[in-house]
KERO-302725 format. One record per residue (C-alpha): x, y, z. Coordinates in steps of 0.02 Angstrom, whole numbers. Last residue first. Layout:
! residues N
+--------+--------+--------+
|     px |     py |     pz |
+--------+--------+--------+
|      X |      Y |      Z |
...
+--------+--------+--------+
***
This chain:
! residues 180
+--------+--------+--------+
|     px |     py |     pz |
+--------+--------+--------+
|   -443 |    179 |   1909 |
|   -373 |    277 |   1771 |
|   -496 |    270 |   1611 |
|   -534 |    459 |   1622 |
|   -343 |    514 |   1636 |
|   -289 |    405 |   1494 |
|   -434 |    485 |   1396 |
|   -383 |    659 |   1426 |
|   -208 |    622 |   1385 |
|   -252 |    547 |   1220 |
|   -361 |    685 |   1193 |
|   -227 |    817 |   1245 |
|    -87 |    716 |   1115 |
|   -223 |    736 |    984 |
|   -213 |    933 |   1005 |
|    -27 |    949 |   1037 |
|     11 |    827 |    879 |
|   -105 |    889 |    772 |
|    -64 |   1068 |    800 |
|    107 |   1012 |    753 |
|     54 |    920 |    576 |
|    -39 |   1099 |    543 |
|    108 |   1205 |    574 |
|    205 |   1076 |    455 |
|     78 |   1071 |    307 |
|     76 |   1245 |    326 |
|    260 |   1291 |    299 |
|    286 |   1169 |    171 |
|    455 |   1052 |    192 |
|    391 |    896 |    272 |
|    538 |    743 |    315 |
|    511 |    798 |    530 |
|    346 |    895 |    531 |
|    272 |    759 |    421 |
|    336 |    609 |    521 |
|    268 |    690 |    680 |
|    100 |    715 |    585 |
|     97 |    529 |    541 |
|    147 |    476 |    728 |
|     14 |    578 |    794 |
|   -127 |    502 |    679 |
|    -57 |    317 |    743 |
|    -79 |    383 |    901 |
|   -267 |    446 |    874 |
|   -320 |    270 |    807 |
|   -248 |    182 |    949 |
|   -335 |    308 |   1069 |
|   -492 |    305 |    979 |
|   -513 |    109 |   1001 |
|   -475 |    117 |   1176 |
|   -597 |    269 |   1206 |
|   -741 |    197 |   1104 |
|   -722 |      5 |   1148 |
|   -737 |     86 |   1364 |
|   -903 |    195 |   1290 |
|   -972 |     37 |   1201 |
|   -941 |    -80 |   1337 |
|  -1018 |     46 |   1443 |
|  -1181 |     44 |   1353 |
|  -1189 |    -80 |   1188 |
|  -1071 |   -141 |   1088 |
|  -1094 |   -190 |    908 |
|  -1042 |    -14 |    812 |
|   -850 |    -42 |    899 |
|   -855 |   -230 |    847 |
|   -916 |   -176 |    663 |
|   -772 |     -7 |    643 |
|   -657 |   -127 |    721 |
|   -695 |   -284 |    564 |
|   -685 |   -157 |    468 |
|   -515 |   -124 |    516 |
|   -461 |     17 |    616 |
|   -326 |    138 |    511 |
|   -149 |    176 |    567 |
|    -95 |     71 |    395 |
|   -207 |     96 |    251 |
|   -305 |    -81 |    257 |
|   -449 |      3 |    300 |
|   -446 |    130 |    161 |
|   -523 |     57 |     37 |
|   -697 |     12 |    143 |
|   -704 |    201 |    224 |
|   -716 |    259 |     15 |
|   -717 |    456 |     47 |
|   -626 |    513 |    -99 |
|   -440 |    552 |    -72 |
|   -414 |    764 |   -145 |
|   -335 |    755 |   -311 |
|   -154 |    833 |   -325 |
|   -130 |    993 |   -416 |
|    -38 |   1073 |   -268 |
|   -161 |   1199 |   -233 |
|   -280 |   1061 |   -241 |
|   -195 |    963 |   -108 |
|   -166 |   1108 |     12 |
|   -358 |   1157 |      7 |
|   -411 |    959 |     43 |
|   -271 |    985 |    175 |
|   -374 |   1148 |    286 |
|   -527 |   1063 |    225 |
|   -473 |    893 |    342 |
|   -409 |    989 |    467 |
|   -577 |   1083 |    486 |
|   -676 |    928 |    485 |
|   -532 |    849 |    605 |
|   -598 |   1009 |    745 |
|   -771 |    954 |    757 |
|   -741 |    783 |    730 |
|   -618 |    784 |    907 |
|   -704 |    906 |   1009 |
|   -883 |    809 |    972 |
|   -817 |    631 |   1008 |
|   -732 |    677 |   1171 |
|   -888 |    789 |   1233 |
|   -981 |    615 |   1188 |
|   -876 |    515 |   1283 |
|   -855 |    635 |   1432 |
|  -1051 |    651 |   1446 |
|  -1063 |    469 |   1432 |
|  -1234 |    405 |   1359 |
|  -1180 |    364 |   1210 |
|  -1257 |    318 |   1058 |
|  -1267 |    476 |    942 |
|  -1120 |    553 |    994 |
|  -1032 |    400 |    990 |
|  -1075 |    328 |    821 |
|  -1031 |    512 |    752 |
|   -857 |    488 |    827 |
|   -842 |    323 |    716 |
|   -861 |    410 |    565 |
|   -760 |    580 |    617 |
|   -618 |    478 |    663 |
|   -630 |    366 |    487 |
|   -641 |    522 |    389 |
|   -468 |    575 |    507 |
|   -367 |    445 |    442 |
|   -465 |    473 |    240 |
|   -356 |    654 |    246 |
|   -225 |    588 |    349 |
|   -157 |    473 |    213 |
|   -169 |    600 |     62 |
|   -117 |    744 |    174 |
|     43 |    680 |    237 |
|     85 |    603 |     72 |
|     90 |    771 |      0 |
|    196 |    833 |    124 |
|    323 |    700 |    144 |
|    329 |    698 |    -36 |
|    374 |    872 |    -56 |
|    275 |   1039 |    -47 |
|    352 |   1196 |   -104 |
|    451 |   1313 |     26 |
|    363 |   1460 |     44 |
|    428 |   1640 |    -50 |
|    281 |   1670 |   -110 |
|    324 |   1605 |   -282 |
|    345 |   1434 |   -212 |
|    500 |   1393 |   -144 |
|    629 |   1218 |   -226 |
|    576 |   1055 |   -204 |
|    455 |    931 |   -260 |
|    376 |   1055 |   -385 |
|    192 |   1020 |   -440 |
|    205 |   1004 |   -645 |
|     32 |    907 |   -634 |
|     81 |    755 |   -718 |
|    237 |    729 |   -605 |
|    163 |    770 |   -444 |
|     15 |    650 |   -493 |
|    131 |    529 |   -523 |
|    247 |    567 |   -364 |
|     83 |    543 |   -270 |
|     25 |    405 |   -349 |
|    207 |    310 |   -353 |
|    224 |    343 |   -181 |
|     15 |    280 |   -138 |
|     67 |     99 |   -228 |
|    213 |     89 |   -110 |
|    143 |    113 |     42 |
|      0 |      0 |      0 |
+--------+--------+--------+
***
């Protein structure tokens, strides 16, 4: 999967004349791969978040669960427009939403999760919720550290930190709830 997304991107980066290197005209570095790649995976990452978030606001009963669930779509539907613009202004064609081809991307719940997780019931629901969230959430960190460290684009990067501090404050928020 890796692979076949690298030879999309740098396709797509190849057909559309989108510089790899090199500053824009403002002055900005230009996107790279890391960039680019950044987007395209975290783009359909944080369509799954806002999927299974919707589940909770609708089925839960937990105040913190649901509070969790509404932070956390409310501000990846934002992230999500803020790349979608970054993609198109580098000529490269925003991920569809297709939640069965992306399962397999790597940092993404399987179907099979997304089924288990839509199963429970009550506080087995809320506990599935947080777990599965959490796991999803660090694999979103690790991307956006990966971005700010091989990413060149100014915005790309700013937004791959605010990632990071704001997912990292879920996770926290979480680990705090489930202590004993």
């Amino acid at each position: 999967m890796r692979a076949r997304l690298l030879i999309i991107v740098l396709g797509l980066l190849a057909l559309t004349g989108c510089s790899m290197s090199g500053a824009s005209s403002s002055g900005e570095p230009a996107a790279n791969e890391a960039d680019a790649t950044f987007s395209l995976r975290m783009i359909p990452h944080h369509r799954q978040t806002i999927d299974i978030a919707k589940v909770a606001m609708e089925r839960s009963k937990d105040e913190f669960v649901v509070n969790v669930a509404d932070k956390i779509a409310t501000a990846e539907a934002g992230e999500i427009e803020q790349m979608a613009t970054y993609l198109r202004s580098w000529n490269i064609q925003v991920p569809g939403d297709d939640p069965h081809g992306t399962h397999k991307m790597a940092g993404m719940m399987t179907a099979k999760d997304v089924e288990t997780l839509k199963a429970a019931q009550g506080k087995q629901f809320d506990d599935l919720f947080l777990a599965t969230l959490s796991r999803h959430l660090r694999s979103g960190v690790d991307m956006a550290k990966d971005a700010q460290a091989k990413g060149e684009h100014i915005g790309s990067k700013a937004l791959a930190s605010k990632i990071i501090v704001s997912q990292t404050e879920v996770l926290d928020q979480i680990a705090a709830k489930q202590k004993p």
